[in-house]
C-alpha positions in Angstrom: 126.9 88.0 89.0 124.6 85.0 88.4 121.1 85.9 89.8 119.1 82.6 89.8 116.0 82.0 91.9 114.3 78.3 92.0 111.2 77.2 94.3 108.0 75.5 94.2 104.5 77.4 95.4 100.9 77.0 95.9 100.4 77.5 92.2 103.2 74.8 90.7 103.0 72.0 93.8 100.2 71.1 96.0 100.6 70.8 99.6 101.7 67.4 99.7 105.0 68.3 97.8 105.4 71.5 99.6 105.3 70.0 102.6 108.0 67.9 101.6 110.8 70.8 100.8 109.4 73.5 103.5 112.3 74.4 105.6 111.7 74.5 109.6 113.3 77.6 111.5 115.7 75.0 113.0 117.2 73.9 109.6 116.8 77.4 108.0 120.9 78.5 109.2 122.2 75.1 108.9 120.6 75.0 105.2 122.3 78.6 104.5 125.5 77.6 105.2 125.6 74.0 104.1 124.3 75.8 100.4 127.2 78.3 100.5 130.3 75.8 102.0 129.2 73.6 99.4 130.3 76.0 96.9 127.3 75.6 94.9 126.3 79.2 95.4 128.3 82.5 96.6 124.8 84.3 98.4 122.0 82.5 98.8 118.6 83.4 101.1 115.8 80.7 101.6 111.8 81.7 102.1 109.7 79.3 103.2 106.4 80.0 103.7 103.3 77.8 104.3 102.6 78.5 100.5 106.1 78.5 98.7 109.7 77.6 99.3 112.3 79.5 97.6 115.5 79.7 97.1 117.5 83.3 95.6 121.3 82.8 95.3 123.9 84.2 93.4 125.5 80.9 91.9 127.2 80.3 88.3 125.9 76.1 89.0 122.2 76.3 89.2 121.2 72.9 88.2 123.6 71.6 91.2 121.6 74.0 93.4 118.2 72.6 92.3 120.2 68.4 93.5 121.4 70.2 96.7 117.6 70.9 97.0 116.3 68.1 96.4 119.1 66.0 98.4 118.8 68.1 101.2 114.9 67.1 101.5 115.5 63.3 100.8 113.5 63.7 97.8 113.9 62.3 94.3 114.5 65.4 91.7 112.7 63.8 89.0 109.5 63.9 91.0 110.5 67.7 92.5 111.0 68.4 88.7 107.0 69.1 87.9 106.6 70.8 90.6 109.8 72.8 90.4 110.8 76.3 88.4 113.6 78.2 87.8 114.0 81.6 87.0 117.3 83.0 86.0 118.4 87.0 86.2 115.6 88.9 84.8 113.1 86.8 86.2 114.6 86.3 89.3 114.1 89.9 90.5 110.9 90.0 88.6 109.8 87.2 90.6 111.4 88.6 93.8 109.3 92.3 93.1 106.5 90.3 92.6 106.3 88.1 95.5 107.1 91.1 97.9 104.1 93.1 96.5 101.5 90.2 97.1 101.1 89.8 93.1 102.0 85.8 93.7 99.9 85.1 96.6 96.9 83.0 97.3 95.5 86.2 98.9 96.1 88.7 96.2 98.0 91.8 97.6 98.6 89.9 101.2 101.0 91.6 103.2 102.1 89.3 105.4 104.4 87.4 102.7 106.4 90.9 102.8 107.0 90.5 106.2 108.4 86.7 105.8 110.4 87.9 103.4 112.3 90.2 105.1 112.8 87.3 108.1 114.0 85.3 105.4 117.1 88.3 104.7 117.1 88.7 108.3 118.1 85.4 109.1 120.4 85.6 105.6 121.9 88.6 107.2 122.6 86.6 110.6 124.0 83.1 108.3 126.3 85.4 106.9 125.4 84.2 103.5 124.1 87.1 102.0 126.4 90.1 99.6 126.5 92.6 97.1 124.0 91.2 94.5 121.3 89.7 96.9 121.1 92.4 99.3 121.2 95.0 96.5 117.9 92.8 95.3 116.2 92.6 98.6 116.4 96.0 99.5 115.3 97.1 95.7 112.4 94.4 96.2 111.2 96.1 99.4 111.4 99.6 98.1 109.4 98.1 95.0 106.9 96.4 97.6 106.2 99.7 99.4 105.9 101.9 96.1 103.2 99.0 94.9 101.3 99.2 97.9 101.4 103.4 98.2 100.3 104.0 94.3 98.2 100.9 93.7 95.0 99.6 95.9 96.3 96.1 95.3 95.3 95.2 99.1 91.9 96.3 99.4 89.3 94.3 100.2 92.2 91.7 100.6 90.2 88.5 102.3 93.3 87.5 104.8 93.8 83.2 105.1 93.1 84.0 109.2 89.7 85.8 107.9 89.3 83.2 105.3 89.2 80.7 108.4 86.5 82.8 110.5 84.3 82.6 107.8 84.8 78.5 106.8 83.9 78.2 110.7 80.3 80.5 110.8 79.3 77.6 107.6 79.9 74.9 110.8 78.6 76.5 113.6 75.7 78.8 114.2 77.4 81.5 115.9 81.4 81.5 117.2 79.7 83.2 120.4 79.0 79.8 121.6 82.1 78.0 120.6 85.4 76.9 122.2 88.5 77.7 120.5 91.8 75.9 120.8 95.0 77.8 118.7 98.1 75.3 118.2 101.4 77.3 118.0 102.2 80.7 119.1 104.1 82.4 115.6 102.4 85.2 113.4 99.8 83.2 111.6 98.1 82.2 115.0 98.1 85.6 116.1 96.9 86.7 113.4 93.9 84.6 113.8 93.2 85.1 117.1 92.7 88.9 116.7 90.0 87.9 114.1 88.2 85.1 115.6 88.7 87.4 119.0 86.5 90.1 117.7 83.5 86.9 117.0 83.8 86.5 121.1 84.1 82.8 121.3 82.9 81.4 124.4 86.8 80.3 125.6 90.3 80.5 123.6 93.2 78.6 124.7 97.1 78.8 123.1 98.5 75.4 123.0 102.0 75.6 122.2 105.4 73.2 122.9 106.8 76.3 125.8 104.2 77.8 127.5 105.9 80.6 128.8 106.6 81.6 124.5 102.9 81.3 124.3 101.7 83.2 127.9 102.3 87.0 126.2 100.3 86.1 123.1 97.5 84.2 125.6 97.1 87.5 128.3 96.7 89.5 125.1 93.3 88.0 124.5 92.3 86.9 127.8 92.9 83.4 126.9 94.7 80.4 128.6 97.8 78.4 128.0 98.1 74.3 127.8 101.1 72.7 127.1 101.2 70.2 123.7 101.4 67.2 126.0 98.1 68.3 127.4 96.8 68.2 123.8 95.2 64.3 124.4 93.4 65.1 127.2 92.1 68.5 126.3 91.6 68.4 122.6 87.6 67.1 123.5 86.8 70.4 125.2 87.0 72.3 121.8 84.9 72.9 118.9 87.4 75.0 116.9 90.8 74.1 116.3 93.2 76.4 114.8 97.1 74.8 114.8 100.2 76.8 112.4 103.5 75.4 114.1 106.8 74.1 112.7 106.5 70.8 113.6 108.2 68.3 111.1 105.5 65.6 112.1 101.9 65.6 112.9 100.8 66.9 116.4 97.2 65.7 115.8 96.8 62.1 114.4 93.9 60.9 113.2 93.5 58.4 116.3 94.0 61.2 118.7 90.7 62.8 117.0 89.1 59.3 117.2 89.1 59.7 120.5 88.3 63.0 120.8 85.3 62.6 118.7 84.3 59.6 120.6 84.3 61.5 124.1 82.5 64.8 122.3 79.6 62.4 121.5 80.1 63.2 117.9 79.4 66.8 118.1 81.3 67.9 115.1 85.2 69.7 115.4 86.5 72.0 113.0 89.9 72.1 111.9 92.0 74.7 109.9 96.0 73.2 109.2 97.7 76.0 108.4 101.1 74.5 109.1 103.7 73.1 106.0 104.5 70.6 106.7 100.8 69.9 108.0 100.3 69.4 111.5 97.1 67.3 111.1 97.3 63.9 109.3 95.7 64.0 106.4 93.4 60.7 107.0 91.6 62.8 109.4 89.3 64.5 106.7 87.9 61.3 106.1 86.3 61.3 109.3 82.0 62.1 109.6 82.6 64.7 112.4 85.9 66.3 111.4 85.9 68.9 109.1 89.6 69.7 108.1 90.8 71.9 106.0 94.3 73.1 104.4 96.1 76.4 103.4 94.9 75.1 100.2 91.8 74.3 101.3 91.3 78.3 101.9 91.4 79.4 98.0 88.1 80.1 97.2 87.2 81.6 100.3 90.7 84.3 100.5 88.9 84.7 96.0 85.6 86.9 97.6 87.2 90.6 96.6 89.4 89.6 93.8 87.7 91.5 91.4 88.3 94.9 92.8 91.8 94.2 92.9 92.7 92.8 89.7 92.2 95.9 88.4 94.8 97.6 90.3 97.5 94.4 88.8 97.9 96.4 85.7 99.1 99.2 87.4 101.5 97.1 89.8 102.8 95.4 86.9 103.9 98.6 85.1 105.6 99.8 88.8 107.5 96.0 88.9 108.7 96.0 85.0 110.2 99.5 85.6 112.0 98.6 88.5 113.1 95.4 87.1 114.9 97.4 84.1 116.3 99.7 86.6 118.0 96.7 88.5 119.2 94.8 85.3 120.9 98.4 84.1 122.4 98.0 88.0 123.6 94.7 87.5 125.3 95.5 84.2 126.9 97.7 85.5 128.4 96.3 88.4 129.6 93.4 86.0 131.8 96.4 84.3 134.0 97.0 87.7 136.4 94.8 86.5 137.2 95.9 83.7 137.1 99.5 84.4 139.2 98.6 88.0 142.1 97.6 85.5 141.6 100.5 83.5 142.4 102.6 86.0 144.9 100.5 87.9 146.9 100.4 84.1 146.5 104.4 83.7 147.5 104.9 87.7 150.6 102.5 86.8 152.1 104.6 83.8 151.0 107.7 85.9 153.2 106.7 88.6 156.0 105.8 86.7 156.2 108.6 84.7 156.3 110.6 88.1 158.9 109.0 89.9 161.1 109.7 86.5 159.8 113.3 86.5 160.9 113.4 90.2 164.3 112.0 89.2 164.8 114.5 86.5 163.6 117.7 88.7 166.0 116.3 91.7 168.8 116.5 89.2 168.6 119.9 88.4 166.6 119.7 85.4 164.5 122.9 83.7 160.8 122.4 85.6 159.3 123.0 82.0 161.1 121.0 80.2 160.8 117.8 82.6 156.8 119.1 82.9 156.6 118.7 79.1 158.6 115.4 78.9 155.9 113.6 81.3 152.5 115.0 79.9 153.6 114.2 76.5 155.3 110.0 77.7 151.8 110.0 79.6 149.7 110.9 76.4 151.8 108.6 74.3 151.0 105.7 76.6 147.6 106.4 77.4 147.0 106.0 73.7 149.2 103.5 73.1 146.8 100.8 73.4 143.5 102.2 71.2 146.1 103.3 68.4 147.8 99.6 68.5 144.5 97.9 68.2 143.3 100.6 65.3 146.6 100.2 62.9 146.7 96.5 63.5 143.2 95.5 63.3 141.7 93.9 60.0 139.7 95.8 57.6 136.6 94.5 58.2 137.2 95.5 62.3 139.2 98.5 61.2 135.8 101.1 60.9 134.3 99.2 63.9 137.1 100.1 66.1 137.2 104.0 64.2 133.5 104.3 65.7 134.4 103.1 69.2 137.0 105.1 69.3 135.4 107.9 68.3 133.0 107.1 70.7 135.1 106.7 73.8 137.2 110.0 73.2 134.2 111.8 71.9 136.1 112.5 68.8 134.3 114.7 66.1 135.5 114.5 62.4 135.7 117.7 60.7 
């Protein structure tokens, strides 16, 4: 078993490398199986997130998994390498506890990245490219996650990115009361801010998204309406606040589609939260007077207010994670045993077989049950012990009292 884990985050690679190696929902199963046909790695399970992309896989080649990485994206491995780490076995599944329990988030003790992570074995599960060793680790990493959260306060006063984004837009604006908000996409993220700048009471919200009927449940849940992205030219004027998280590989707002917008608003200003990776606004639009963009990245110091309070409780989580993470290792050792101790067996089961079928031979014959009883438990115990006297009377001196020990060991001999 070759645990090895390699990704980038939001504390190695800034967005504009992220964006670069973030893995759409529409490549995700092509991805999974390309990886594992390839050869390159047995299991493998991918989580890509707006703020990392990682890769877990059971693989005895992990430098060829970090090219198949960096091929796969088009992008040069020597300038993925700074961004890039690579954790093998123990800090693998440390990594792996960590991450689930929100240790390794922007937003310490986040939930949310506990939920994408179990999408991320979900859609493993469906690939067909996860096994023993990785789905041993996920389900240890979730029962790790929940034992974090239920002894630890590790979330409270946890300032969400979706909160983090009300509270960049009530610096802009006087009051949300008044404002018009337009949310791009129709996943998790935008739900998640919709039910917060929902409870502000903007004046209108609207759910722009590529189907409309994916986005009308989300919409009727908060009384808002639904605009196709084609619409997006002609109605992107009408809105002060823009919220937009989809998994577009391009840009759905360019910066000449704001120029316009801008133009026709009579410069009244438009704010702008990208929480998309790749990013869904081009990036020259933050050079613009009225446009005030800003990034998952962008979020960091807002999603800090709180911190305090909770880094207390990391102590605590870290004690929970290193435990666990010795329990799995001990796991994994042993499973690396099976093996050796399957041919054990399969050699004792062999020369208890034969020794059967001759002591079935003998009692077919006629022969005294005691006698042929006594012939077989003592041709058993002679070849049982066969091996671990061999090794003891022909090993060297200096292995000789090595061996004795073992032995000893083993049979849990004691010496008078």
């Amino acid at each position: 078993m070759q645990l090895f884990t390699l990704g980038v985050n939001h504390h190695t690679a800034p967005l504009a490398i992220r964006e670069q190696i973030a893995f759409g929902p529409e490549k995700l199963t092509q991805a999974l199986h390309d990886l594992t046909q390839s050869q390159r790695a047995s299991e493998v399970a991918i989580l890509s997130t707006c703020n990392r992309t990682e890769l877990y896989c059971n693989t005895t080649q992990p430098d060829a998994t970090v090219d198949w990485l960096a091929n796969f994206h088009r992008i040069e491995r020597r300038e993925l390498a700074p961004y890039l780490y690579t954790l093998p076995r123990e800090q693998a599944v440390q990594h792996a506890f960590r991450v689930a329990a929100g240790l390794d988030s922007m937003v310490l003790g986040e939930t949310q990245i506990l939920g994408q992570m179990k999408q991320a074995v979900h859609t493993a599960e469906e690939a067909g490219t996860l096994g023993l060793l990785l789905n041993k680790l996920f389900q240890r990493t979730f029962s790790v996650a929940k034992e974090v959260r239920s002894s630890t306060e590790i979330g409270a006063n946890s300032v969400s990115m979706a909160a983090a984004a009300v509270r960049l837009a009530e610096r802009i604006f006087p009051g949300i009361s008044e404002q018009a908000c337009l949310f791009i996409g129709a996943g998790e993220m935008i739900e998640l801010c919709m039910t917060h700048f929902a409870a502000q009471h903007p004046r209108r919200m609207t759910v722009a998204n590529r189907t409309v009927e994916r986005a009308r449940p989300l919409a009727e849940r908060f009384h808002a309406g639904v605009i196709p992205l084609t619409a997006l030219p002609d109605e992107l004027p009408a809105y002060d606040i823009i919220i937009t998280s989809t998994a577009s590989p391009l840009p759905i707002l360019g910066k000449g589609m704001l120029e316009r917008a801008i133009k026709q608003r009579r410069h009244r200003p438009i704010f702008i939260v990208d929480l998309a990776v790749p990013r869904d606004v081009e990036a020259e639009a933050a050079d613009m007077d009225d446009v005030f963009l800003y990034s998952v990245d962008d979020l960091g110091q807002v999603v800090r207010e709180g911190l305090d309070s909770r880094v207390a409780q990391v102590t605590q989580a870290e004690a929970i994670i290193e435990a666990n993470v010795a329990n799995f290792l001990h796991w994994m050792e042993c499973r690396e045993l099976v093996p050796t101790i399957c041919a054990l067996r399969n050699s004792a089961e062999r020369h208890r077989r034969h020794e059967i079928e001759k002591a079935t031979r003998a009692l077919a014959h006629g022969s005294d049950p005691q006698v042929v009883i006594e012939a077989l438990s003592r041709a058993l115990t002679n070849k049982l012990l066969h091996s671990p006297t061999h090794a003891l009377n022909h090993a060297s001196s200096l292995e000789r009292e090595q061996i004795a020990k073992l032995i000893s060991q083993l049979y849990g001999l004691h010496h008078e």
